[in-house]
C-alpha positions in Angstrom: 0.0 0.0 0.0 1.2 3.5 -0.4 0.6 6.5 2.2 -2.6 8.8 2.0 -2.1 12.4 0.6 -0.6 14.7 3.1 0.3 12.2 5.4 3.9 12.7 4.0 4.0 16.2 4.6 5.2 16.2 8.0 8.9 14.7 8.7 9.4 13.7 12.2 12.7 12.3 14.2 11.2 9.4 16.4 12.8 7.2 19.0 11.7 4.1 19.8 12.2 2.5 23.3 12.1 -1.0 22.7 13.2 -4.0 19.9 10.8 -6.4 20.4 7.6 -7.3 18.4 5.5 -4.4 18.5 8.5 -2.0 18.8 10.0 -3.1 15.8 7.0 -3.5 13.9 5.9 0.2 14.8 9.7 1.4 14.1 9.0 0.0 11.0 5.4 1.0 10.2 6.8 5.0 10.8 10.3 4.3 9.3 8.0 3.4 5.9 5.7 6.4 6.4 8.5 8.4 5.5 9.8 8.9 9.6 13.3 8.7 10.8 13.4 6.5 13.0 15.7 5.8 15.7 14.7 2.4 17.5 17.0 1.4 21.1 17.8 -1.7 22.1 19.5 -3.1 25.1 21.5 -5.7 23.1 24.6 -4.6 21.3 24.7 -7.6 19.1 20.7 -6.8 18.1 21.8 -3.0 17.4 25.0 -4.1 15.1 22.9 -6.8 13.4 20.0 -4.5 12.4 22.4 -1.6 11.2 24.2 -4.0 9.2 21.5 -6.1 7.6 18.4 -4.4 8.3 16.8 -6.9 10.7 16.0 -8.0 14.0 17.8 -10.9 15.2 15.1 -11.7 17.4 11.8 -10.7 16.4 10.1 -10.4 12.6 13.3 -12.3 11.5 12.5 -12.5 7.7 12.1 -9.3 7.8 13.6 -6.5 5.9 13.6 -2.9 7.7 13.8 0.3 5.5 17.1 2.4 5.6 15.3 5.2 7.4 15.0 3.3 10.5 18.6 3.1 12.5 19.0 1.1 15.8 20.9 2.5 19.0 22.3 0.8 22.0 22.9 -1.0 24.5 23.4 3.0 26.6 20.1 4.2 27.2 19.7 7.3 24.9 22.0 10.1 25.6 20.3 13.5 25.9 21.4 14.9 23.1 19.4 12.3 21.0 16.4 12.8 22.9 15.9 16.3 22.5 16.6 16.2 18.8 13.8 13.8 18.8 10.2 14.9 18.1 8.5 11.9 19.5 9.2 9.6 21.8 7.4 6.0 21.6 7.6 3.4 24.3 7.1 -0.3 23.3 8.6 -1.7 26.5 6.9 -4.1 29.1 5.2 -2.3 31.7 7.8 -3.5 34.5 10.0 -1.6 33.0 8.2 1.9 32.5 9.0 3.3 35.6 12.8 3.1 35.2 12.9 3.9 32.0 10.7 7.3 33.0 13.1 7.8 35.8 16.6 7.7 33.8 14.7 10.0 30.8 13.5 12.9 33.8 16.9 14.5 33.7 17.3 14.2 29.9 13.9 15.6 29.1 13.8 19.5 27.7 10.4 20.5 29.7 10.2 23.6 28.1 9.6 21.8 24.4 8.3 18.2 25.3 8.5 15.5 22.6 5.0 14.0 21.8 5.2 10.8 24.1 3.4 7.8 22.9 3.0 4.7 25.2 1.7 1.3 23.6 2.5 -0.9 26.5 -0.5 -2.9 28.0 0.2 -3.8 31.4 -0.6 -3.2 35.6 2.6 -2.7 37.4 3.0 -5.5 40.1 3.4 -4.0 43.9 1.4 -0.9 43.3 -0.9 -1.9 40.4 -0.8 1.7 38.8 -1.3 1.9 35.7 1.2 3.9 33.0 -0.5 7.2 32.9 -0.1 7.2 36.7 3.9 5.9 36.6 4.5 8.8 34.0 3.1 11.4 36.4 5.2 10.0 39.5 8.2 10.0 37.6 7.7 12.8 35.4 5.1 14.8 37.0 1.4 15.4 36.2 2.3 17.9 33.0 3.9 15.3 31.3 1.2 12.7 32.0 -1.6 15.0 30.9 -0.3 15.4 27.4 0.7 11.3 27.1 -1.0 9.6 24.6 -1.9 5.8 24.5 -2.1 3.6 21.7 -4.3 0.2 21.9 -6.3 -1.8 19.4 -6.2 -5.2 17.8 -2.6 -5.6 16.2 -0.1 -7.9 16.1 2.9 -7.1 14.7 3.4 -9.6 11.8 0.7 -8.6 10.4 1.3 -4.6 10.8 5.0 -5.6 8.7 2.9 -7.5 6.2 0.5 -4.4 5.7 -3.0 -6.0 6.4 -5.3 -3.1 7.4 -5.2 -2.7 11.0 -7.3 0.4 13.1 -6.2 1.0 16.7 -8.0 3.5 19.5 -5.5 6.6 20.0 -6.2 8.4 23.5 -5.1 11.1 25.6 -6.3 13.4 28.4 -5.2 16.0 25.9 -7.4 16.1 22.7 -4.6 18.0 21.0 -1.6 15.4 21.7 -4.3 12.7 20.9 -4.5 14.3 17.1 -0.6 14.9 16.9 -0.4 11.1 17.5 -3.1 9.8 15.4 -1.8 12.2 12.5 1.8 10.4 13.1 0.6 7.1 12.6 -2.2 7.0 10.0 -2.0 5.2 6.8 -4.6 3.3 4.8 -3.0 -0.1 6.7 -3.4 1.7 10.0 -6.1 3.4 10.5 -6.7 6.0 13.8 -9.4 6.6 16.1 -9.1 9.2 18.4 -10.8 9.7 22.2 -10.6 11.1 25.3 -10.3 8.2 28.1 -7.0 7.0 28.6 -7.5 5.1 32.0 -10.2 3.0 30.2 -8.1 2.3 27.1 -5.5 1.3 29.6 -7.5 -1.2 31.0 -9.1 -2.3 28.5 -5.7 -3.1 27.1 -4.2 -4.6 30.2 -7.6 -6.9 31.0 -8.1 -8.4 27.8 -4.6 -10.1 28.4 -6.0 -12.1 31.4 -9.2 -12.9 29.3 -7.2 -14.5 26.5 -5.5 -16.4 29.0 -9.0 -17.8 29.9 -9.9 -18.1 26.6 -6.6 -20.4 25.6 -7.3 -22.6 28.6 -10.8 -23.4 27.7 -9.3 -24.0 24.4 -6.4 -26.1 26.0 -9.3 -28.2 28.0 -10.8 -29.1 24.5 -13.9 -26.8 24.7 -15.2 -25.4 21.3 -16.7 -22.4 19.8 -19.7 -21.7 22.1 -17.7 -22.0 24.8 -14.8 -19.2 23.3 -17.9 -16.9 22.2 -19.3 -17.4 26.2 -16.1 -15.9 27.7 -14.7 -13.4 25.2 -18.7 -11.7 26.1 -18.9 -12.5 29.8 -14.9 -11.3 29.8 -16.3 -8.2 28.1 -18.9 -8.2 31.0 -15.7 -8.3 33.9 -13.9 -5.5 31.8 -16.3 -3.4 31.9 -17.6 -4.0 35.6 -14.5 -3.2 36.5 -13.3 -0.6 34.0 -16.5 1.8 35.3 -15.5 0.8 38.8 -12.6 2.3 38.0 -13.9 5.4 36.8 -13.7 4.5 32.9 -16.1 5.3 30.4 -18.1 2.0 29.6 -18.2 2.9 25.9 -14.2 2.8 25.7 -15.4 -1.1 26.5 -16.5 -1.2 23.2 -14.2 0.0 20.9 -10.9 -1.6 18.9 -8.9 -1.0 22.3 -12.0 -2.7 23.9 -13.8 -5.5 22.3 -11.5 -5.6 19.2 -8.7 -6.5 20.8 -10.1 -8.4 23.1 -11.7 -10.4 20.3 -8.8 -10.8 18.5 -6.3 -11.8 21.6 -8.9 -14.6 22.6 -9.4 -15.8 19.3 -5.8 -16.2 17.9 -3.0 -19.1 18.2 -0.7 -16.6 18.2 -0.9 -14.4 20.9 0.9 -15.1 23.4 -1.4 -14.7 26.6 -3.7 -17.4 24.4 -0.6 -19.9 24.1 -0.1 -19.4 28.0 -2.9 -20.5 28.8 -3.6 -23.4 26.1 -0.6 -24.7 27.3 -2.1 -24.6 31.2 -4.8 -26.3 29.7 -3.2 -28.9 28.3 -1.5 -29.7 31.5 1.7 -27.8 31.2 3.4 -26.4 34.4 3.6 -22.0 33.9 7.2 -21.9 35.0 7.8 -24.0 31.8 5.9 -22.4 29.7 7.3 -18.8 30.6 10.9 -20.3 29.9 9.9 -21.3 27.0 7.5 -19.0 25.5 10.4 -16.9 23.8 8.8 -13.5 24.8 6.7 -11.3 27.6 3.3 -12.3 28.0 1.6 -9.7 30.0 -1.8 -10.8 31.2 0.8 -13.4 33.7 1.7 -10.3 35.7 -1.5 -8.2 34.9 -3.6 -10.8 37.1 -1.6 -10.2 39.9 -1.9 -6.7 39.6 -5.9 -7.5 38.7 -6.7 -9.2 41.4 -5.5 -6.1 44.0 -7.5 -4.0 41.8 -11.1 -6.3 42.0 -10.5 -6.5 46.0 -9.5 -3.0 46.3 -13.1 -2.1 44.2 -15.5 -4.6 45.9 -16.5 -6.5 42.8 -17.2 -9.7 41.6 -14.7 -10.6 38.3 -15.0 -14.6 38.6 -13.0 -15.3 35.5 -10.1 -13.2 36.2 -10.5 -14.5 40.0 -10.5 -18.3 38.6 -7.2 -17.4 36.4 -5.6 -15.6 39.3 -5.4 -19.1 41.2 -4.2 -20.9 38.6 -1.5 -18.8 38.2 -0.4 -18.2 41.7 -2.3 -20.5 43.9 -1.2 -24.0 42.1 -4.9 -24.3 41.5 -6.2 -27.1 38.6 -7.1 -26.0 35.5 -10.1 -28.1 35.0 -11.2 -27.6 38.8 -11.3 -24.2 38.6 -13.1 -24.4 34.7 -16.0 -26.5 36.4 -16.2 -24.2 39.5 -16.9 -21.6 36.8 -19.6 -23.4 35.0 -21.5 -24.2 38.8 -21.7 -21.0 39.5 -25.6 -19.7 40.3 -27.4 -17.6 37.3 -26.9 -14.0 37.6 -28.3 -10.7 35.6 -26.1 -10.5 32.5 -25.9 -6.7 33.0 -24.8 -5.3 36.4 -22.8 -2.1 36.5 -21.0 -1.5 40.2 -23.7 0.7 42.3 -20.0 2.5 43.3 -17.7 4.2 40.4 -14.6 6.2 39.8 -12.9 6.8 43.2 -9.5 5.3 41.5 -9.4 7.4 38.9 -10.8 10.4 40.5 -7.6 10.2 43.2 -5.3 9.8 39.6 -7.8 12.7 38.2 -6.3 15.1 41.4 -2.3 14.1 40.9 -3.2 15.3 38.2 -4.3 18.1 38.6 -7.4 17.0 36.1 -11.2 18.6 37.1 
């Protein structure tokens, strides 16, 4: 495909935090849109590889990366590089957002801020904040209020092989939200742009423990109805929770919403899916994490999840039923059957309590 008129007009200097699947696939998605891309890596034999032969060693292997993106490394970004930078894009798991924030701080010219993008989906363990709250404790509440988030349905291979892809864009700050949606549009990735980053956030970090549900139902040999009964009643929990919160329940809906969740549960190849087919199928999760070649996030996000649904007061029975597995040694097809026994309830049933979390993020903020 070839880029829309006028999205060429606008040259931008991006860096990209992160070499792994969706970094590199993004790095190359805006290093082909006519970007200069700069794309940091921790490994020094990934950065000379790539700069040599135009691909990852590790990630998207057969594929080729266009000359106009360059990878940097293993020293995190000097400051000079980031404040010739116009954006600044983090692809990096969520564990590590906070000290990545904390070693940029000093580096950071607050008088003419990059546009920052985040497209991490993740709850930090130990304090299960989520990003937009990490960027204002280690940046400070201006920074955070003009962060934008990125979320949808879109996995990497097929973002490199072009297939048309739309993903939510959002930001407390309609402006930054534009800047970033105008940044990545093409006809292969589309934008949509709104106004509720907490929700996107969750939506984006939930869904992960959902597909996890999803692959062990698979993984216990259950079929279609049974995928279509949990990617809806997961939709249910997201949104239960997400308004709990103090999310919009429309954000519940959209590509960083049910689109992603749909695609996540669905799929083979996501990884939060494989984790938990492979749980399904008996497997042991400290062997599959050794061997599953890359981060699957919904693993720690259910820790983090499961402070979240106590701390709220509601009922989430399939991300409750996950979290034992996970951590409590539980059996798979115990806790599947425990599920299915449980007593009818109404399918819609919003908390009676909402939005003291993200009211309390609201006023770090400084957000009315």
């Amino acid at each position: 495909m070839t880029s829309s008129p006028g999205q060429d007009e606008v040259k931008s200097k991006v860096l990209v935090f992160g070499a792994g699947n969706f970094g590199s696939c993004l790095a190359d998605h805006l290093g082909d849109s006519s970007h200069t891309v700069y794309m940091w890596s921790r490994s020094e034999t990934l950065v000379q590889h790539f700069n040599t032969h135009h691909r990852n060693l590790e990630y998207l292997k057969d594929h080729v990366f266009p000359d106009s993106v360059k990878a940097i490394g293993p020293e995190f970004p000097s400051e000079d590089v980031i404040r010739d930078v116009d954006v600044l894009l983090f692809a990096i798991p969520t564990e590590g957002v906070r000290a990545a924030l904390s070693s940029l701080k000093p580096k950071l010219n607050m008088d003419r801020l990059p546009l920052l993008v985040f497209v991490n989906k993740g709850i930090e363990t130990g304090t299960h904040a989520l990003t937009l709250e990490i960027i204002a404790d280690t940046c400070g509440p201006e920074v955070a209020k003009i962060a934008t988030f990125i979320s949808g349905p879109s996995f990497a291979k097929e973002i490199v092989k072009r297939q048309p892809t739309s993903v939510s864009v959002a930001s407390l700050s309609e402006e930054h939200a534009q800047q970033a949606s105008k940044l990545f549009h093409q006809p292969w990735f589309r934008c949509y742009t709104g106004d509720d980053p907490i929700g996107l956030e969750l939506a984006g970090a939930l869904k992960n423990v959902y597909a996890i549900a999803a692959g062990m139902a698979d993984g216990l040999g259950f079929e279609n109805n049974t995928r279509a009964m949990l990617i809806t009643r997961g939709l249910a929990e997201m949104t239960r929770i997400g308004t709990a919160y103090g999310a919009s329940p429309l954000t519940f809906l959209t590509l960083a919403g049910v689109g992603d969740l749909f695609l996540t549960c669905s799929s083979p190849t996501s990884r939060n899916y494989t984790v938990g087919f492979r749980l399904g199928k008996g497997e042991k999760l400290d062997h599959i994490t050794e061997t599953l070649g890359s981060v699957a996030e919904g693993v720690t996000t259910t820790k983090g999840l499961k402070e979240i649904v106590n701390d709220l007061g509601i009922s989430a029975p399939i991300a409750s039923e996950v979290y034992e597995v996970l951590y409590e040694g539980k059996d798979v097809k115990e806790r599947a059957q425990a599920l299915l026994c449980l007593p009818a309830v109404p399918e819609l049933d919003f908390p009676e309590e909402t939005g003291k979390p993200a009211a309390r993020l609201k006023k770090k903020l400084g957000v009315v």
